[in-house]
C-alpha positions, 0 to 999 in steps of 0.5 A: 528460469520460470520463475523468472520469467513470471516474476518479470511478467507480474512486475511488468503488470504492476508496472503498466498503469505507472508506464501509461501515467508517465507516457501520458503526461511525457507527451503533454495528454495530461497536467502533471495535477491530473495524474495526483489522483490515479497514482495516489489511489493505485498506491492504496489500492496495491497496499490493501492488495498486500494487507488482505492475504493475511487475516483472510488466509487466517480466518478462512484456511491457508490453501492454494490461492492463499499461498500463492496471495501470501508469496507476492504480497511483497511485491505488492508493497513494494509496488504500492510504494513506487505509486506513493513515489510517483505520486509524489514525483507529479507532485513535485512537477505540478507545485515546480517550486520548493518554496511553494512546497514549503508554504503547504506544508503545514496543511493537515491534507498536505503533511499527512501525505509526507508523513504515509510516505515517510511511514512506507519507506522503511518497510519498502527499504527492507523488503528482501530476503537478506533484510528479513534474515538480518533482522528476524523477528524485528522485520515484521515489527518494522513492516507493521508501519504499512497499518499507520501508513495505509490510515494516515493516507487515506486521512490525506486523501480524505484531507484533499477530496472533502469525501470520505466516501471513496477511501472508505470504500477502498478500506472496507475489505481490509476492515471486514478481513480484520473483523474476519480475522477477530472473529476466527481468533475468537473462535479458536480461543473458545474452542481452546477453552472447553477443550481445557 
């Protein structure tokens, strides 16, 4: 029952900045083309949030805090995947046409965001236990799309901004936890080696 109550606790806290965005535009506060940006950064944001635990618990040792990271990194994409949702949802509000969709469509800051959607929902789709069991070893192969999805949506959000400043700033700690991470694989092999 405790875990319950601190699941449904965790997944309110994830919630709250989609509940306020929502709120906001709902009591007309703000354009449904204010709310593109918020929702599309906290969709990256939580999706490095769920990358990171695993090449630093890697290179830095798997303990206490690492575990506890590790065990709700799901939660984290899958939540990562709501924003991307309601990103699109304000989308949606604020073009108010299908035709006018259509037309964009083919503008490289435009069709690389539908392509990191498209890339998050298999992942998404399949992110419970009963998935991971059917699947075995292809469930993680699968959720390896959230790579292609994270760099095709910072190039979208690179596309729309003309800067690359800020993507680069919300990449650069799963770039040092790689780097990190190839550093210790390094290591361990060279360790193997003069031990043979």
């Amino acid at each position: 029952m405790k875990n319950h109550v601190i699941k449904g606790l965790f997944w309110l806290l994830l919630s709250l900045p989609a509940i306020l965005m929502v709120r906001s535009f709902l009591q007309d506060d703000v354009l449904a083309m204010d709310m593109l940006h918020p929702s599309g950064e906290t969709a990256v944001r939580l999706m490095i949030l769920a990358m990171l635990p695993g090449p630093l618990s890697e290179f830095f040792g798997l303990n206490r805090f690492f575990k506890g990271w590790l065990k709700i990194r799901r939660n984290l994409g899958v939540a990562a995947f709501g924003y991307a949702m309601l990103h699109l949802i304000f989308y949606i509000f604020d073009m108010n046409s299908v035709v006018a969709m259509l037309e964009e469509f083919t503008i490289p800051g435009i069709w690389t965001g539908w392509l990191s959607l498209l890339l998050m929902l298999l992942p998404a789709l399949i992110s419970f236990d009963f998935a991971m069991r059917r699947l075995g070893r292809n469930w993680k192969n699968i959720q390896r799309l959230v790579y292609p999805a994270l760099i095709i949506g910072l190039v979208h959000w690179i596309l729309l901004d003309w800067a690359w400043q800020p993507a680069m700033v919300h990449l650069a700690p799963l770039m040092i936890a790689w780097i990190l991470r190839y550093i210790g694989r390094r290591r361990r092999h060279r360790t193997q080696r003069s031990m043979t």
